[in-house]
N, CA, C and O atoms as a GROMACS GRO file, in nm:
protein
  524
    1UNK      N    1   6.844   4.033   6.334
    1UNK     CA    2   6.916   3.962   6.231
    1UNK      C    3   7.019   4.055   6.171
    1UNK      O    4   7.009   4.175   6.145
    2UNK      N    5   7.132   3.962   6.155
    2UNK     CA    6   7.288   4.127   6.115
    2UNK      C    7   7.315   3.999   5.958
    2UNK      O    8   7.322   3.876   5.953
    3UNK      N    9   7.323   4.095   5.862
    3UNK     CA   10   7.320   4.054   5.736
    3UNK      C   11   7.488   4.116   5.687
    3UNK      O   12   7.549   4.204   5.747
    4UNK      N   13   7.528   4.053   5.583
    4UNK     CA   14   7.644   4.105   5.556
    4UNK      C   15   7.687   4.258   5.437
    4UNK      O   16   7.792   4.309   5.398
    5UNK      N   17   7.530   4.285   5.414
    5UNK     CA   18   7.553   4.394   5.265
    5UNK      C   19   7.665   4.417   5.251
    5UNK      O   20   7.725   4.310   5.248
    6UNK      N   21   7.772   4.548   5.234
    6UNK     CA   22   7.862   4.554   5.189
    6UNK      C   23   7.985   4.565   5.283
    6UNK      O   24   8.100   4.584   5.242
    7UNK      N   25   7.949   4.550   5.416
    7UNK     CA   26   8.061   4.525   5.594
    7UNK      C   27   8.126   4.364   5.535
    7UNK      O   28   8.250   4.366   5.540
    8UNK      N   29   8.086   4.267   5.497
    8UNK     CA   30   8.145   4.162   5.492
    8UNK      C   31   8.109   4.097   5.382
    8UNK      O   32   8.001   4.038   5.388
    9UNK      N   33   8.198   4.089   5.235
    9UNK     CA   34   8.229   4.018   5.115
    9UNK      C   35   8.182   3.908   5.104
    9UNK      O   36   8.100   3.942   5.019
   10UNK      N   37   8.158   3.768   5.120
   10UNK     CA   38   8.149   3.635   5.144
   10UNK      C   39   8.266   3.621   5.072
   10UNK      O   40   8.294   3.720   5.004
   11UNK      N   41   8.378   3.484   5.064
   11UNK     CA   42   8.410   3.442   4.987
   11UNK      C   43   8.382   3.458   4.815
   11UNK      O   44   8.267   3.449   4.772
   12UNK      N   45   8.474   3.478   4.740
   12UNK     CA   46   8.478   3.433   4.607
   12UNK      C   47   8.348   3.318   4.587
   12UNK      O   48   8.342   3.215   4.656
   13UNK      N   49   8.248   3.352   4.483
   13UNK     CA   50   8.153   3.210   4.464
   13UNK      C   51   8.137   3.288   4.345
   13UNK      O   52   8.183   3.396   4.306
   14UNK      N   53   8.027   3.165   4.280
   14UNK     CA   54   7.967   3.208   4.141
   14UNK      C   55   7.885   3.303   4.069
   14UNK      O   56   7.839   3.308   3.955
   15UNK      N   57   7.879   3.421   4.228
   15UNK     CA   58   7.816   3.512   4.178
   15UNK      C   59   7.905   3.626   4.158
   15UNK      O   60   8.027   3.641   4.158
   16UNK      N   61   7.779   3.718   4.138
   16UNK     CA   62   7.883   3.796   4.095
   16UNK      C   63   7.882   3.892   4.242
   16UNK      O   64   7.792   3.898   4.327
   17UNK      N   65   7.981   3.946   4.240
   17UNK     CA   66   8.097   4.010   4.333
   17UNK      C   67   8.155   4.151   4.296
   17UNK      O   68   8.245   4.144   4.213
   18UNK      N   69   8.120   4.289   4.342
   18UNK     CA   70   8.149   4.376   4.298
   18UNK      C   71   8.269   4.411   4.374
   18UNK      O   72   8.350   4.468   4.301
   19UNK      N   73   8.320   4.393   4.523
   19UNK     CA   74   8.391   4.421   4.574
   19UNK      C   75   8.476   4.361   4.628
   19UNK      O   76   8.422   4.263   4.680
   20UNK      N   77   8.596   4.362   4.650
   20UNK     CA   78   8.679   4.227   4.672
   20UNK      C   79   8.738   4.274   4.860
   20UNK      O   80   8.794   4.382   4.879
   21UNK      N   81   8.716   4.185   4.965
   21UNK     CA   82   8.761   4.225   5.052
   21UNK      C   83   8.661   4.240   5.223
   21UNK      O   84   8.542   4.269   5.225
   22UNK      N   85   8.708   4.224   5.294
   22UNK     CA   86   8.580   4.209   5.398
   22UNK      C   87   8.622   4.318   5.538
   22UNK      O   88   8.734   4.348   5.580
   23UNK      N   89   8.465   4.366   5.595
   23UNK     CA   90   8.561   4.381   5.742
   23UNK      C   91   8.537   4.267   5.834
   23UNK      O   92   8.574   4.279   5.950
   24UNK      N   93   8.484   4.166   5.797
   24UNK     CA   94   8.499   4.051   5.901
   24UNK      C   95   8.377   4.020   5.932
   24UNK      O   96   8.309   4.120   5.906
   25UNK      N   97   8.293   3.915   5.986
   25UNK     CA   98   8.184   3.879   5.997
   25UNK      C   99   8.101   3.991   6.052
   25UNK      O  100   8.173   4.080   6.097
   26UNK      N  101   7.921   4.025   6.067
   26UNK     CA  102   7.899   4.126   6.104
   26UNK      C  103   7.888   4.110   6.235
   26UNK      O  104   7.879   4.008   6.303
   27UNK      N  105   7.889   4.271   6.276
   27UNK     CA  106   7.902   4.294   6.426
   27UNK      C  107   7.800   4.414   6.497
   27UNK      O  108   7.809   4.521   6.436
   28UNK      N  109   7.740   4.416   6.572
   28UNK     CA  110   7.639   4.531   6.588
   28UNK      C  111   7.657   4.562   6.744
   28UNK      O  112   7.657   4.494   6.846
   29UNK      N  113   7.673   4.720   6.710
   29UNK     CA  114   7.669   4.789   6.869
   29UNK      C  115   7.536   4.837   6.866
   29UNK      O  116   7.485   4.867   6.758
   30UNK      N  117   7.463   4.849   6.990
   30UNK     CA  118   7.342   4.952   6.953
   30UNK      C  119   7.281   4.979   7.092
   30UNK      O  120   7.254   4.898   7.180
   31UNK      N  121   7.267   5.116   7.091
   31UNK     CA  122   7.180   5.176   7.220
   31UNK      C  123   7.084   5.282   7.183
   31UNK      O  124   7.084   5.389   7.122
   32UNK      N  125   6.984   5.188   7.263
   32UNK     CA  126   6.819   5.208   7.226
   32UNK      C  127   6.725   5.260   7.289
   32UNK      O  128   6.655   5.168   7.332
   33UNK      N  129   6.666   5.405   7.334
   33UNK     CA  130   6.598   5.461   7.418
   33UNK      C  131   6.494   5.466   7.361
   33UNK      O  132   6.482   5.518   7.250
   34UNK      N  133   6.349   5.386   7.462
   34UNK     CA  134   6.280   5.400   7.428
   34UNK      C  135   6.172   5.512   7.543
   34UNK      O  136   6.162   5.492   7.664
   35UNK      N  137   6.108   5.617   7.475
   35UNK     CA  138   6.060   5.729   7.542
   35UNK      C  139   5.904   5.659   7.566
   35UNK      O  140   5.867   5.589   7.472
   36UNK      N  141   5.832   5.666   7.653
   36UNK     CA  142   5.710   5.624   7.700
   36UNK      C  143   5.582   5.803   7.693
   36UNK      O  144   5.593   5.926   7.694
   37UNK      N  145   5.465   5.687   7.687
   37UNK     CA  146   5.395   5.875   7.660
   37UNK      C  147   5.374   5.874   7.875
   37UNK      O  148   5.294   5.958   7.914
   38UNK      N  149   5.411   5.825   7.938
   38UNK     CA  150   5.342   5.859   8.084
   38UNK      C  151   5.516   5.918   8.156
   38UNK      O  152   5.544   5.954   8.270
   39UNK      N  153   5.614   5.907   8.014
   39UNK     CA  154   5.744   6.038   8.071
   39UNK      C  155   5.839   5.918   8.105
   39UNK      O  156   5.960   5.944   8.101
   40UNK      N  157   5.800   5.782   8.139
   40UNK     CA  158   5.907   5.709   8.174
   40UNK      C  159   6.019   5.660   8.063
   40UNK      O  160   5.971   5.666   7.950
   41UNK      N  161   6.148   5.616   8.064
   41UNK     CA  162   6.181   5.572   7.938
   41UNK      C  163   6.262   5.443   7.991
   41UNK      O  164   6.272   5.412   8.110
   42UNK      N  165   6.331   5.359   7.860
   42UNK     CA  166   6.368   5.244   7.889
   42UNK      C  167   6.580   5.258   7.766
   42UNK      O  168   6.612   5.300   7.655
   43UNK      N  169   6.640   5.205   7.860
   43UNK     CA  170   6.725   5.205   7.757
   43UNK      C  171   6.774   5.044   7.759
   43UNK      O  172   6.764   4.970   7.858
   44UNK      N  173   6.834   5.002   7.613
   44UNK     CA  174   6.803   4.899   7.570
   44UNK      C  175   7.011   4.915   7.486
   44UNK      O  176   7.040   4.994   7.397
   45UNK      N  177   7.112   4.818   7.552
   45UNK     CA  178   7.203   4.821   7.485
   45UNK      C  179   7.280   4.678   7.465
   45UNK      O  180   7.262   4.577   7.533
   46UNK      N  181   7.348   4.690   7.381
   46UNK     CA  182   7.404   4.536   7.322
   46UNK      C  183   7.527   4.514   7.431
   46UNK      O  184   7.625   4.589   7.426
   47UNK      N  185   7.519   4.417   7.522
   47UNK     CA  186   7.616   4.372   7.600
   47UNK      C  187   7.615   4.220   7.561
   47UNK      O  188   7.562   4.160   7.468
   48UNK      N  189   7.716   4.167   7.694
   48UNK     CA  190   7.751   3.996   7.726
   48UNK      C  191   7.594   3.955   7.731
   48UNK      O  192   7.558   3.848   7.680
   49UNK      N  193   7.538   4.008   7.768
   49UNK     CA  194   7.414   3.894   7.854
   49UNK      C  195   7.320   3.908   7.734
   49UNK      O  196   7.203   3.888   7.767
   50UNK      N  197   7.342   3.947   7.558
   50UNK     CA  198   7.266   3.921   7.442
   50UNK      C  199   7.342   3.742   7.404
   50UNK      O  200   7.450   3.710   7.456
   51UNK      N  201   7.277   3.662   7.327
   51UNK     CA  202   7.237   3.569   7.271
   51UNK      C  203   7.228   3.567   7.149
   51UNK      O  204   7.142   3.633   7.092
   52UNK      N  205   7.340   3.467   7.063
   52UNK     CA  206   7.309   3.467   6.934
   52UNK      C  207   7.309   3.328   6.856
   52UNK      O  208   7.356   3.233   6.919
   53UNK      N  209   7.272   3.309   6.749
   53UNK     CA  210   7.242   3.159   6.657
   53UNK      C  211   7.273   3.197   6.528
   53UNK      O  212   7.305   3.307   6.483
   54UNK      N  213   7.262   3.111   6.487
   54UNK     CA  214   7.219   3.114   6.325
   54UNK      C  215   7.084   3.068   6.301
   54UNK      O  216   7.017   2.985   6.363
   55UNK      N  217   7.062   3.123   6.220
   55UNK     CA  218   6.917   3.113   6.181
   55UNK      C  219   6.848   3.081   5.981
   55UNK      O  220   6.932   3.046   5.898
   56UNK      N  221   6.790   3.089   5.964
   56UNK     CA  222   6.728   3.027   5.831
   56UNK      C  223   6.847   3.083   5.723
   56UNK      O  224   6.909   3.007   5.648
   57UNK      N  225   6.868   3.233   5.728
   57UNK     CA  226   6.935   3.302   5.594
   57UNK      C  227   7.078   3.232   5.580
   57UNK      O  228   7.152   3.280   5.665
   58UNK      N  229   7.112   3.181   5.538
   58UNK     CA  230   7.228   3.089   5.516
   58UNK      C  231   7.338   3.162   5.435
   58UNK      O  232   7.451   3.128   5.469
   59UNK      N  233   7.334   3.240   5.352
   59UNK     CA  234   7.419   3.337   5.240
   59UNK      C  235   7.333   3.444   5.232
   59UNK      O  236   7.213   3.426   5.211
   60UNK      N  237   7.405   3.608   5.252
   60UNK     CA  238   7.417   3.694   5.197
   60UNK      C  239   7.489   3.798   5.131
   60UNK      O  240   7.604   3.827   5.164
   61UNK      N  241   7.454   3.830   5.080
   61UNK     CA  242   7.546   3.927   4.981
   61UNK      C  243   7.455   4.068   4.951
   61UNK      O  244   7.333   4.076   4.968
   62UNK      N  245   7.534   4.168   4.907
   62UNK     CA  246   7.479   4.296   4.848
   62UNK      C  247   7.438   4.302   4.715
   62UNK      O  248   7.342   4.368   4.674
   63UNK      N  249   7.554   4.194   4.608
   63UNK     CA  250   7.505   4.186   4.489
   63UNK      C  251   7.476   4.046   4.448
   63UNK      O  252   7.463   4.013   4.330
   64UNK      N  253   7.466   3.953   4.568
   64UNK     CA  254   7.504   3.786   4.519
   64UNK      C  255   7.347   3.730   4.614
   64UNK      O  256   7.316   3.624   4.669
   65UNK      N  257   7.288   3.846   4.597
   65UNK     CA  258   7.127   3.790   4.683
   65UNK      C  259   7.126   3.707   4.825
   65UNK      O  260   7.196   3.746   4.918
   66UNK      N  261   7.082   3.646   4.831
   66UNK     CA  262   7.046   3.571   5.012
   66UNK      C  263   6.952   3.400   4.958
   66UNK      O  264   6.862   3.370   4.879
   67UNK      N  265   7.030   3.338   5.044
   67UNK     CA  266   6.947   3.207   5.024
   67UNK      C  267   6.876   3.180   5.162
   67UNK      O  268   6.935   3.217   5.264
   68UNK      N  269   6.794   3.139   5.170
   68UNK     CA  270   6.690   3.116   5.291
   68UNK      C  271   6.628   2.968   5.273
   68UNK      O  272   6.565   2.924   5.177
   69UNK      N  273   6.679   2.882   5.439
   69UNK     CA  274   6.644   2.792   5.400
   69UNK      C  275   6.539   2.761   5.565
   69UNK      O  276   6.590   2.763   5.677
   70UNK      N  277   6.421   2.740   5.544
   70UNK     CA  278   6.316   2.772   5.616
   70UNK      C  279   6.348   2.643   5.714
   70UNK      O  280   6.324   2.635   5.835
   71UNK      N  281   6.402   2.555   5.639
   71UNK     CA  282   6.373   2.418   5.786
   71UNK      C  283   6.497   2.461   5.858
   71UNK      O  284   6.574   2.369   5.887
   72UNK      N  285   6.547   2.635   5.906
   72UNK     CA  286   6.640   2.645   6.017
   72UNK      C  287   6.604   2.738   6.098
   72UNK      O  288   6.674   2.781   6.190
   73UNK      N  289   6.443   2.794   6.056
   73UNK     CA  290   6.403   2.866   6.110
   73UNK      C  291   6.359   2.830   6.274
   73UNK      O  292   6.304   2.723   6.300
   74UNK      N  293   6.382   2.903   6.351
   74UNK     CA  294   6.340   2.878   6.531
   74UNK      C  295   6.171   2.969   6.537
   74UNK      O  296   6.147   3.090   6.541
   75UNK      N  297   6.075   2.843   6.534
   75UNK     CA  298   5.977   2.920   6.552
   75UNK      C  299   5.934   3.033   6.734
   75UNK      O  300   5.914   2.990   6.847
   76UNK      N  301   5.937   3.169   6.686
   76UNK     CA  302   5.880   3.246   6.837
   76UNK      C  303   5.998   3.283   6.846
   76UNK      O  304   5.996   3.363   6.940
   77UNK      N  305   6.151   3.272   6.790
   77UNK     CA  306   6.267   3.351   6.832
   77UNK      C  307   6.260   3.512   6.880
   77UNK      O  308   6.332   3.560   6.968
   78UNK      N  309   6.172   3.575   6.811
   78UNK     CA  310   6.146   3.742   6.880
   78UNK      C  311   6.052   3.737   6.965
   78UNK      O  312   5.960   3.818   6.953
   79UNK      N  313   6.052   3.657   7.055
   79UNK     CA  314   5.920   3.626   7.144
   79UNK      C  315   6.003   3.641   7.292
   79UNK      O  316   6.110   3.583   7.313
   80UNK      N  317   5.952   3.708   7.368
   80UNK     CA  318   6.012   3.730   7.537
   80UNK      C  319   6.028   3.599   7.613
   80UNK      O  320   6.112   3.578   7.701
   81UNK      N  321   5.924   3.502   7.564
   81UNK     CA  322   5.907   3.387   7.622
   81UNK      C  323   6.029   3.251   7.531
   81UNK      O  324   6.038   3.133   7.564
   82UNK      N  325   6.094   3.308   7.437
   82UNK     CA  326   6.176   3.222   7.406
   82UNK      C  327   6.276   3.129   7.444
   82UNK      O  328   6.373   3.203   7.465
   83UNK      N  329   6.316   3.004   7.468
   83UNK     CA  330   6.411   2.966   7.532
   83UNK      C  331   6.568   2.993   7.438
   83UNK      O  332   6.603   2.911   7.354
   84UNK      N  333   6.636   3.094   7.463
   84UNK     CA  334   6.804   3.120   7.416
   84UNK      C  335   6.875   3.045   7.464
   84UNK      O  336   6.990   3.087   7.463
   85UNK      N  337   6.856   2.882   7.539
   85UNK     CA  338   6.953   2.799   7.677
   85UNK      C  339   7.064   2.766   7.558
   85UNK      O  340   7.185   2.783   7.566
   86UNK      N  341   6.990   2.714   7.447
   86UNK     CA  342   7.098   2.671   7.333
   86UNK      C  343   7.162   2.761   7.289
   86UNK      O  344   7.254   2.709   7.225
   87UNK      N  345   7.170   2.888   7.283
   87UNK     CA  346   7.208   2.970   7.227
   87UNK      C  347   7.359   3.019   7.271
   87UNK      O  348   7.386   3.024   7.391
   88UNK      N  349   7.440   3.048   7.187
   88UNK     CA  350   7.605   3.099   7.210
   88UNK      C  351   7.566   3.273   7.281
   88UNK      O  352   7.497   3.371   7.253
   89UNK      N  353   7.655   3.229   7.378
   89UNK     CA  354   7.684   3.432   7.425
   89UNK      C  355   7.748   3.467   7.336
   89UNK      O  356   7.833   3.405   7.273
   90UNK      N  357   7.693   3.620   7.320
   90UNK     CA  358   7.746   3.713   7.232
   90UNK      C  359   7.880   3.734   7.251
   90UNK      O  360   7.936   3.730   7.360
   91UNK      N  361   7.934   3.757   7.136
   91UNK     CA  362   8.105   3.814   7.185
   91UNK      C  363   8.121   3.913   7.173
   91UNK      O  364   8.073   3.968   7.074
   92UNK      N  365   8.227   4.014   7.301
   92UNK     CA  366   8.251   4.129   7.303
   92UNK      C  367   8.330   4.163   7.165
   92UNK      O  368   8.397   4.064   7.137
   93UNK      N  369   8.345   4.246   7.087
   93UNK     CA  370   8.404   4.288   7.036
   93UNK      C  371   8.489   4.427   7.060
   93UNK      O  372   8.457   4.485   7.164
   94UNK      N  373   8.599   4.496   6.977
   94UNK     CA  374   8.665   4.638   7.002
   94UNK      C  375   8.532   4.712   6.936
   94UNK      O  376   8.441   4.695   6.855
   95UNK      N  377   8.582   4.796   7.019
   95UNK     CA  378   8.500   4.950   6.936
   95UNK      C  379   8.524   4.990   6.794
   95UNK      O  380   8.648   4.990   6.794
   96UNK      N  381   8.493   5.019   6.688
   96UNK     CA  382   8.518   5.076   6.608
   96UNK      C  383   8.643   5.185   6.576
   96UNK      O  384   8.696   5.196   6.465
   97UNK      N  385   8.672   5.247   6.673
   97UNK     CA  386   8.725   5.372   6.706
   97UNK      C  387   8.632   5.467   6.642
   97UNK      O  388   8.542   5.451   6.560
   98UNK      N  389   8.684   5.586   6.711
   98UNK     CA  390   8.651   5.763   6.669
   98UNK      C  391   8.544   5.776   6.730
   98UNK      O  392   8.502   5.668   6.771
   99UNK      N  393   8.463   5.888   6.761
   99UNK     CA  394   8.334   5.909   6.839
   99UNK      C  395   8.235   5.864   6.852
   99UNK      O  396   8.140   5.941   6.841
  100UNK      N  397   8.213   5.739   6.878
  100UNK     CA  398   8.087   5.647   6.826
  100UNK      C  399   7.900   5.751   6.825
  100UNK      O  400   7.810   5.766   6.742
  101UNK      N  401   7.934   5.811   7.005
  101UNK     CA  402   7.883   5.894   7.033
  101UNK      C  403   7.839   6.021   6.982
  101UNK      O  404   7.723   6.062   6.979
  102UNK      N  405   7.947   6.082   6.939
  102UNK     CA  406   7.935   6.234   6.891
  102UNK      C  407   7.903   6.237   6.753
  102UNK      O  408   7.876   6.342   6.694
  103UNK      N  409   7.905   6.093   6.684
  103UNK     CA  410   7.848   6.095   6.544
  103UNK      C  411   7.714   6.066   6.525
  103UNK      O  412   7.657   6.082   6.418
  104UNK      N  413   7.650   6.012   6.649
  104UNK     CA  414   7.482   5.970   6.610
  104UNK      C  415   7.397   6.031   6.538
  104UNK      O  416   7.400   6.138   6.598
  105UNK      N  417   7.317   6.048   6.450
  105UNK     CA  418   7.191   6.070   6.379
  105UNK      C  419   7.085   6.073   6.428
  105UNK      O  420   7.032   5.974   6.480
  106UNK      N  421   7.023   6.216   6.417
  106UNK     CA  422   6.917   6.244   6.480
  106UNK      C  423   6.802   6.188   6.388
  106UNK      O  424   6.817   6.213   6.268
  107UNK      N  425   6.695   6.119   6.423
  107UNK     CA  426   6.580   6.105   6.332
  107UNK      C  427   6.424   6.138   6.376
  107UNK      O  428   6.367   6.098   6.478
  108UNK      N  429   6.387   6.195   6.304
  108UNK     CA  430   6.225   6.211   6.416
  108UNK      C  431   6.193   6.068   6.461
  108UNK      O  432   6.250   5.967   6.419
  109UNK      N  433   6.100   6.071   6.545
  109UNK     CA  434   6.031   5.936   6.580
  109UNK      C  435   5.936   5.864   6.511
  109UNK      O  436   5.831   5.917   6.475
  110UNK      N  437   5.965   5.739   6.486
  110UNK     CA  438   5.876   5.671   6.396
  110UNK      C  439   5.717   5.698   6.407
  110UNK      O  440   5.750   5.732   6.521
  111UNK      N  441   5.600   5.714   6.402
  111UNK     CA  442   5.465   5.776   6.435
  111UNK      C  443   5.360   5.678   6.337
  111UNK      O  444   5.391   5.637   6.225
  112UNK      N  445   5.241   5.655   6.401
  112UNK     CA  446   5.110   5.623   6.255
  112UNK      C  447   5.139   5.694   6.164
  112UNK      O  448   5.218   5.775   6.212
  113UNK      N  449   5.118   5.724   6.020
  113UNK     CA  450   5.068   5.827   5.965
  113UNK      C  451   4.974   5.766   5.937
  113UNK      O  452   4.883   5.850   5.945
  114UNK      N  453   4.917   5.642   5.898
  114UNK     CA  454   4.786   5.615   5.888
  114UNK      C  455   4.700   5.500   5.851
  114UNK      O  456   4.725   5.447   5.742
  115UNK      N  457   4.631   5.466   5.902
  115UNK     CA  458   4.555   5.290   5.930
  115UNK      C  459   4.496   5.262   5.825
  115UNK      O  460   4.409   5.347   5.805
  116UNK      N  461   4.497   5.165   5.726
  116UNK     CA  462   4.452   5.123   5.649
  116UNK      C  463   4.357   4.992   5.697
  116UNK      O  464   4.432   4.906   5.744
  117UNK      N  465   4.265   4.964   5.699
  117UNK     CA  466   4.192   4.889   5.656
  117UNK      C  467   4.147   4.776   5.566
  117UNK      O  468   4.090   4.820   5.466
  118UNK      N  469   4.153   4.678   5.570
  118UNK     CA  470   4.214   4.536   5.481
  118UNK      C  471   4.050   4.574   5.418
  118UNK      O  472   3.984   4.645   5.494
  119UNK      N  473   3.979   4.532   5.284
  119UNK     CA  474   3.858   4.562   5.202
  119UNK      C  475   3.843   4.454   5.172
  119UNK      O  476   3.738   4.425   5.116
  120UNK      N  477   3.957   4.338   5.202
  120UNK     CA  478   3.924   4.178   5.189
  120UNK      C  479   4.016   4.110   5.234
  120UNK      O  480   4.131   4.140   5.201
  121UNK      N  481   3.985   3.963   5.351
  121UNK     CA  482   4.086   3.900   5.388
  121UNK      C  483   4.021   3.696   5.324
  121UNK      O  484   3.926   3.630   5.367
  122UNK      N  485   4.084   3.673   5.256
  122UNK     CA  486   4.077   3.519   5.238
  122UNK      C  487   4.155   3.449   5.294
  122UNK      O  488   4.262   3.497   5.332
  123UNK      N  489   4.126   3.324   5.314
  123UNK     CA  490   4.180   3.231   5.366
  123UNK      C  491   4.207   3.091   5.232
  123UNK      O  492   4.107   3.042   5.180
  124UNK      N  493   4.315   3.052   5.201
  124UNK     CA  494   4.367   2.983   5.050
  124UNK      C  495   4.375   2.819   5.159
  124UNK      O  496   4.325   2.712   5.123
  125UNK      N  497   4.418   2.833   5.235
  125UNK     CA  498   4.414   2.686   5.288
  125UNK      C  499   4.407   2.702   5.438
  125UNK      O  500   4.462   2.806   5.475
  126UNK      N  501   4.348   2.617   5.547
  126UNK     CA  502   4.368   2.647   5.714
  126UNK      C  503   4.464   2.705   5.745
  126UNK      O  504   4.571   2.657   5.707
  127UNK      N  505   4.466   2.867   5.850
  127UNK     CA  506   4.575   2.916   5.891
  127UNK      C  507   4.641   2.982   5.778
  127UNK      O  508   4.736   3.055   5.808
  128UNK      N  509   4.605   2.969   5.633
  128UNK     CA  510   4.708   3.073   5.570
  128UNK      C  511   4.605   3.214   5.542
  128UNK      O  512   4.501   3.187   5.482
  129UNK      N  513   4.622   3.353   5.578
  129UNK     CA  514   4.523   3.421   5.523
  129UNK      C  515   4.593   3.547   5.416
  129UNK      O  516   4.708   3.580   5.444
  130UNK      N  517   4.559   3.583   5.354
  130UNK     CA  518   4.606   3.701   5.286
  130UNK      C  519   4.480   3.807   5.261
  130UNK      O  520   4.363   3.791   5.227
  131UNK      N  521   4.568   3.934   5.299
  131UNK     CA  522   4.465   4.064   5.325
  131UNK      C  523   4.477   4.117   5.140
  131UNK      O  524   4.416   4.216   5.100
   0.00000   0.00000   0.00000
């Protein structure tokens, strides 16, 4: 999901608005290596053959909040088994310019630090549970 925080303004509306001005709807490059513990790895990058919709969040903003409207939600959309047939191909976009590459951020790897244990799970109505 690509949200607009402060890359794209919405229109003038009744909220409030700290910044006046957009870079244009959002847009996401991204290449994704994933390292395996048996040494193999997988890389994972945003081309033509990604798939996109709209989906429940209808308005966002950085200072004008997000409206969410649930009857647009696609139930199983992050699911491998999903059907995307309806779905628009992604559009290529330009590069950003300047080193996209030579600027990346190193971060350690995400890891457990540590399992918690639910000490109570109820159930408030069929199928809803809270830990």
């Amino acid at each position: 999901m690509l949200g607009n925080g402060m890359y794209n303004i919405p229109p003038q509306t009744d909220r409030y608005a700290k910044f006046r001005g957009s870079f244009g709807p959002p847009k996401l490059i991204a290449q994704l290596r994933i390292d395996y513990v048996d040494g193999s790895s997988d890389l994972i990058i945003t081309d033509q053959t990604w798939t996109t919709s709209g989906g429940p969040i209808t308005f966002s903003s950085i200072y004008g909040g997000e409206d969410y409207d649930a009857r647009l939600e696609q139930p199983a959309w992050d699911k491998a088994a999903f059907n995307d047939s309806t779905w628009t191909p992604a559009e290529e976009t330009s590069d950003p310019g300047g080193d996209l590459f030579g600027t990346s951020r190193s971060a350690p790897p995400i890891r457990v630090a540590e399992i918690l244990q639910a000490k109570q799970i109820t159930q408030r109505r069929p199928g809803t549970f809270h830990l």
